[in-house]
LUMDOSE-865874 format. One record per residue (C-alpha): x, y, z. Coordinates in steps of 0.02 Angstrom, whole numbers, plus 50000, padded with zeros to 5 digits. Layout:
! residues N
XYZ/...
END
This chain:
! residues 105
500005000050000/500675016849964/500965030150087/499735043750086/500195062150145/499475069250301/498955088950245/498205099150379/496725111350328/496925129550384/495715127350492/496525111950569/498045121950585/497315137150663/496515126950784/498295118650841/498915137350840/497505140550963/498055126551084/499895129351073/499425148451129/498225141851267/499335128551341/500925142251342/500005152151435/500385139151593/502045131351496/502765136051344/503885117451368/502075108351406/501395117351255/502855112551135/502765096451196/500965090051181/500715101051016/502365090650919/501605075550998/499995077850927/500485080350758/501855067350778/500295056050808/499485060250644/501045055250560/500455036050592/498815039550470/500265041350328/500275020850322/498725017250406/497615029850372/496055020350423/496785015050597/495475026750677/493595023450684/492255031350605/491665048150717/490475043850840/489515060350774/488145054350673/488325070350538/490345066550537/490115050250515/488955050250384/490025062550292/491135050450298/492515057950437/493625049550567/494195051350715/495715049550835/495945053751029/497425061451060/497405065451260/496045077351274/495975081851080/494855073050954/495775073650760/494415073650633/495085070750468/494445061750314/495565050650183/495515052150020/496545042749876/498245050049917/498045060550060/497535061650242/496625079750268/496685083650454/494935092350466/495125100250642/495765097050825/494415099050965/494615096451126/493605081851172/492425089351289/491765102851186/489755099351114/489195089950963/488705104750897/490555111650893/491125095950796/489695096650666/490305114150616/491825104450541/490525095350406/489675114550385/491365121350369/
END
């Protein structure tokens, strides 16, 4: 199987940019530190990119979106024939209605 490339949406990547900026607010080291691992984690979806179950969401799911827990983030991203696109990063508390806004985008 070939390896697929992980791209992150703008809006995936402003969302990280959020959390790095919240969690250096206690830490920058703590920030640095769960932020690479995060995205070191999505690196995985590059040879496996269905390793992660459908969302739980019934709109995310039927839009055909998956998702990983990373910690206290949900990834939401969706695989297509040569690429992963890393939809958004939520923490995982947050409301359905927060994670639908990723399929009304």
């Amino acid at each position: 199987m070939e390896e697929k490339v992980v791209n992150w949406t703008f809006t995936a990547m402003e969302m990280l940019a959020e959390l790095y900026e919240y969690l250096s607010e206690h830490s920058e080291k703590s920030a640095v530190k769960y932020v690479d691992g995060l995205v070191e984690y999505t690196e995985r979806l590059k040879k496996h990119p269905e390793s992660c179950a459908p969302c739980k969401n019934p709109k995310l799911k039927q839009a055909g979106f998956r998702c990983c827990q990373y910690r206290n983030h949900v990834i939401i991203y969706e695989v297509n024939e040569k690429s992963v696109d890393i939809l958004a990063v939520i923490h995982g508390k947050r409301g359905p209605r927060d994670f639908e806004k990723v399929v009304e985008g």
